[in-house]
LOMAR-969026 format. One record per residue (C-alpha): residue in one letter; x, z, y. Coordinates in steps of 0.5 Angstrom, whole numbers, plus 500, padded with zeros to 3 digits. Each point is the difference from the previous one (the first is absolute). Layout:
(romar 'A', (X, Z, Y));
...
//
This chain:
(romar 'X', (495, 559, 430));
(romar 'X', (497, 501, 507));
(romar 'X', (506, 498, 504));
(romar 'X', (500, 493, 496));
(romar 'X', (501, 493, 504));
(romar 'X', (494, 498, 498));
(romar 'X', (496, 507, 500));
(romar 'X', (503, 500, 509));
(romar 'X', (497, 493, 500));
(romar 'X', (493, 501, 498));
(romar 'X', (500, 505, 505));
(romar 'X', (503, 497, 505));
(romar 'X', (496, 494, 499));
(romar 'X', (493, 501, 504));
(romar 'X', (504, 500, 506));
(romar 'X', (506, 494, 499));
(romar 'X', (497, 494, 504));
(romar 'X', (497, 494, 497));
(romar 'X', (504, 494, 501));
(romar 'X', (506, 503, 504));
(romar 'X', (507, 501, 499));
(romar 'X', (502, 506, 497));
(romar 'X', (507, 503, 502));
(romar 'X', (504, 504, 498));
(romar 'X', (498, 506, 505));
(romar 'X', (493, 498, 500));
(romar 'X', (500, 503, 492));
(romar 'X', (504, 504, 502));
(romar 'X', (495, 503, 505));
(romar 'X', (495, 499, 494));
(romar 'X', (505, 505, 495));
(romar 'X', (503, 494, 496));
(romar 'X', (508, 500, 501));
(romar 'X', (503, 494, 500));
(romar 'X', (502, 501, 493));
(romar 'X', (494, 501, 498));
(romar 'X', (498, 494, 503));
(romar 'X', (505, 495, 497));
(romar 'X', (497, 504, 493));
(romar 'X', (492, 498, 502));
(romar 'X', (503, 493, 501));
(romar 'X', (503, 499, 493));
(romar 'X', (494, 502, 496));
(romar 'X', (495, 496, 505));
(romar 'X', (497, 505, 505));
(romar 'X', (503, 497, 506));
(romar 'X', (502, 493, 500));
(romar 'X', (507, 499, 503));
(romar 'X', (500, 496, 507));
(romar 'X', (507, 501, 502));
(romar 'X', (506, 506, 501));
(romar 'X', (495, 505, 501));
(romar 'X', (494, 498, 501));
(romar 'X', (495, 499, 496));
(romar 'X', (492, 498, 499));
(romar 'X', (494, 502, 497));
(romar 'X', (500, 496, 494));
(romar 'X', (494, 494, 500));
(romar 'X', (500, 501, 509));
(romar 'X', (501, 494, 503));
(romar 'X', (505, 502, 507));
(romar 'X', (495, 502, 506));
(romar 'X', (504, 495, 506));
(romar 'X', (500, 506, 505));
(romar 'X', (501, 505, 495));
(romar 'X', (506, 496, 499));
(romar 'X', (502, 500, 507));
(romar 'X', (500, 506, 501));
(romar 'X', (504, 502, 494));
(romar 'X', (505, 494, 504));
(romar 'X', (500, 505, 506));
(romar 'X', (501, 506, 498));
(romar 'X', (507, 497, 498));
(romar 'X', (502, 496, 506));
(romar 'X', (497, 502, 506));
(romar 'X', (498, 494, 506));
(romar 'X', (497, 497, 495));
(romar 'X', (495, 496, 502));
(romar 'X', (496, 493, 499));
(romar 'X', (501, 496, 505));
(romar 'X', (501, 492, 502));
(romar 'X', (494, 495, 497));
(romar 'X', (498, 505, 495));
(romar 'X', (497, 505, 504));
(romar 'X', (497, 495, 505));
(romar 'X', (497, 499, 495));
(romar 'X', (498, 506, 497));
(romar 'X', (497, 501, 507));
(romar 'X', (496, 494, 499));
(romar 'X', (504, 494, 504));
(romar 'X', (502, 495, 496));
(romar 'X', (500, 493, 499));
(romar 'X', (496, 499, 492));
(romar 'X', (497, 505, 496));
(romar 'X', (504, 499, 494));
(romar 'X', (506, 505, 497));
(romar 'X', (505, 497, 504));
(romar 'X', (508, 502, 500));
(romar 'X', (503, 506, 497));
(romar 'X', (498, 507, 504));
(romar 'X', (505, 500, 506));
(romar 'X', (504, 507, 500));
(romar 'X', (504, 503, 506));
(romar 'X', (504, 506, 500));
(romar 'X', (506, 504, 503));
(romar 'X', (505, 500, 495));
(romar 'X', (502, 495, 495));
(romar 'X', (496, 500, 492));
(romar 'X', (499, 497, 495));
(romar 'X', (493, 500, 498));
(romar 'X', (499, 503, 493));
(romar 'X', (498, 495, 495));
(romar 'X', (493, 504, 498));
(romar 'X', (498, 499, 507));
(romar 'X', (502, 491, 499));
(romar 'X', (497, 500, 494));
(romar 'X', (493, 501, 503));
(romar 'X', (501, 499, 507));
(romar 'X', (504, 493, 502));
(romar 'X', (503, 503, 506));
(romar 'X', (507, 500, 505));
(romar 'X', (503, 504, 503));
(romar 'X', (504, 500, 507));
(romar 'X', (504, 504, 505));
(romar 'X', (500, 497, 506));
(romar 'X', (500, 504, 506));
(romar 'X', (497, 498, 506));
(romar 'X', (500, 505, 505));
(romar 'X', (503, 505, 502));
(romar 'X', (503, 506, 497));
(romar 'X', (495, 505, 507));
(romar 'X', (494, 497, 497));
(romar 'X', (495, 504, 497));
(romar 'X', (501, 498, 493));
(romar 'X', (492, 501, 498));
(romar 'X', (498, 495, 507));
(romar 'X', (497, 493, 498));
(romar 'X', (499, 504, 492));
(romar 'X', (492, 503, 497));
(romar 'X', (497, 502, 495));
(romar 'X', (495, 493, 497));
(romar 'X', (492, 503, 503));
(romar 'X', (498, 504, 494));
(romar 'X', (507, 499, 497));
(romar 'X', (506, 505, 497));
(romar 'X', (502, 504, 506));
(romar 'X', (507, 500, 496));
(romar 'X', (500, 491, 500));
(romar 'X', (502, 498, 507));
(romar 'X', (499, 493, 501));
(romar 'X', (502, 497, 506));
(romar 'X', (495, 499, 507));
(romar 'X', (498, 493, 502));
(romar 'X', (504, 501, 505));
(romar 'X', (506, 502, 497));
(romar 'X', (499, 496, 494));
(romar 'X', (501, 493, 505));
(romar 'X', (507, 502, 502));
(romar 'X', (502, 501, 493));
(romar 'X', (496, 493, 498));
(romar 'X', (504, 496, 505));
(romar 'X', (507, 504, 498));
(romar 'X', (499, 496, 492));
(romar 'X', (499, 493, 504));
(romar 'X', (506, 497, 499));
(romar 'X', (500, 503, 493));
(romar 'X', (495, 501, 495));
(romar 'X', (493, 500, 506));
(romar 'X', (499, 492, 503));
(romar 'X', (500, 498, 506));
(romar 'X', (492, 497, 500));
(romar 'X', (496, 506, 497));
(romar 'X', (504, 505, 505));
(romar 'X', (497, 496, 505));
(romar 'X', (493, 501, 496));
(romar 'X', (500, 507, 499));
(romar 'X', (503, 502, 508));
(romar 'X', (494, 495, 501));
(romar 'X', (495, 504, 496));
(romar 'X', (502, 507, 502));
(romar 'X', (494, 500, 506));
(romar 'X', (501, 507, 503));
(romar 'X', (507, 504, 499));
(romar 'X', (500, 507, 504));
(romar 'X', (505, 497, 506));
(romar 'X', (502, 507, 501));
(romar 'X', (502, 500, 493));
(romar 'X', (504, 493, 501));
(romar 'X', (503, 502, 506));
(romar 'X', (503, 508, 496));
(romar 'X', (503, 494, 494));
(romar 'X', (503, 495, 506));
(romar 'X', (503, 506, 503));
(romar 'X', (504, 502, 494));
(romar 'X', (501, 493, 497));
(romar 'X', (507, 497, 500));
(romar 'X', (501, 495, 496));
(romar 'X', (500, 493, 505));
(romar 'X', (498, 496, 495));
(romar 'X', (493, 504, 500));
(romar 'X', (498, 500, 506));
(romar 'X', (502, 493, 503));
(romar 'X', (495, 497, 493));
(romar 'X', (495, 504, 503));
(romar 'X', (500, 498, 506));
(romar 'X', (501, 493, 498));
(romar 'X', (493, 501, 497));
(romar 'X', (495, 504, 503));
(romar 'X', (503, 495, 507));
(romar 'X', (497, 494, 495));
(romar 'X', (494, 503, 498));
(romar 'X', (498, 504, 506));
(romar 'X', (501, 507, 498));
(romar 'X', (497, 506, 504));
(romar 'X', (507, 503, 499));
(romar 'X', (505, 494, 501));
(romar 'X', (502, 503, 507));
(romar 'X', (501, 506, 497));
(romar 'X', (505, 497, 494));
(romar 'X', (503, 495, 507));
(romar 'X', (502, 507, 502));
(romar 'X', (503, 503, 495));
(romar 'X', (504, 493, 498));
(romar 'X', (502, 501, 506));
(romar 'X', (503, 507, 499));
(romar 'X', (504, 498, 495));
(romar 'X', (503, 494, 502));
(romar 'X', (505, 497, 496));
(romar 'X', (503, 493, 500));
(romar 'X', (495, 494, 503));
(romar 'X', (499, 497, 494));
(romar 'X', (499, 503, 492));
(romar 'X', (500, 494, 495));
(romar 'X', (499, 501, 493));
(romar 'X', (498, 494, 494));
(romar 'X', (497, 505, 495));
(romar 'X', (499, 501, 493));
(romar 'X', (493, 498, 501));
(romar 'X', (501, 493, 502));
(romar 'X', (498, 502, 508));
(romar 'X', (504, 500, 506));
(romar 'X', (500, 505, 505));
(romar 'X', (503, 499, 507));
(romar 'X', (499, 505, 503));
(romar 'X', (502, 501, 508));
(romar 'X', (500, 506, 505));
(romar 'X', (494, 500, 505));
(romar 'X', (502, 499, 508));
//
């Protein structure tokens, strides 16, 4: 009687998180085999979320909690782009805006549960180089999770000027670029040195020359480096036109 499903559960219970996705070895760290778990979920214990993952009946999913949860399967993953200039106060409007913008190593699928209560999309685009540290430009929120990265102002930019063209509009690019008053140029200057996609770097060349930006000798020089042909031409899913030439 002891050893029951439901017994393990009611001890387990106390230190189980509210509103975070329970796996598999999560309960079983918390002495509930995976068998058992599926038996807690069938007479109503444990709601069922997805493959191995489960949730406190009646919780509703804590969005960092599930980030994490999200992490821990898929390594550099991180929020980035508009989302986390966003979360990091550089925006355009206060309202909810698009889906939450995700970015990470290697190819997913983001699981179901986690698109139910958190619209978002998912993207591997590798911007730098394979020598970049693979934490430069991604930080913990302030007083945020320290396992939930979310991109630096400054990372966050190049990654928002990567969707141009895409699903990012040229415009309110050009807005948030102007509304990020004081990136850490030395930062900025470790992201350039690593950056190598042409397309990126001449864009924010292009705007921070337009909008006088304290850094735009600094994207000058690093478009530059990469050179490429004299002209990058793009009519784009967004209605824009991006000519972008090679500084001289």
């Amino acid at each position: 009687m002891g050893t029951s499903p439901s017994f393990l559960f009611r001890k387990a219970l106390p230190g189980l998180p509210r509103g975070t996705p329970l796996t598999t070895a999560t309960l079983s760290m918390h002495g509930i085999q995976a068998k058992q778990a599926a038996r807690l979920a069938a007479t109503g214990w444990l709601q069922r979320l997805g493959h191995g993952v489960y949730v406190l009946p009646g919780d509703q999913l804590d969005r960092d909690a599930s980030l994490a949860a999200l992490a821990q399967i898929s390594p550099g993953l991180h929020v980035g782009a508009k989302t986390a200039l966003a979360w990091r106060g550089v925006r355009q409007n206060l309202g909810t805006g698009p889906a939450m913008a995700l970015w990470g190593e290697k190819p997913m699928t983001l699981p179901g549960w986690f698109l139910e209560s958190f619209p978002a999309r998912y993207q591997v685009t590798h911007l730098f180089d394979a020598s970049m540290p693979t934490d430069l430009g991604l930080a913990q929120l302030p007083a945020g999770r320290s396992d939930v990265l979310v991109s630096t102002p400054e990372r966050a930019m190049l990654e928002l000027l990567s969707d141009v063209g895409k699903q990012q509009g040229l415009e309110e690019a050009r807005n948030l670029l102007e509304a990020i008053r004081t990136p850490r140029l030395q930062v900025l200057e470790q992201l350039f040195s690593h950056l190598t996609r042409i397309k990126v770097v001449r864009l924010a060349a292009d705007l921070a020359e337009d909008l006088d930006l304290p850094w735009r000798e600094l994207a000058q020089r690093h478009s530059k480096r990469l050179g490429g042909g004299s002209r990058w031409v793009l009519s784009s899913k967004t209605g824009d036109r991006l000519d972008l030439r090679r500084p001289k």
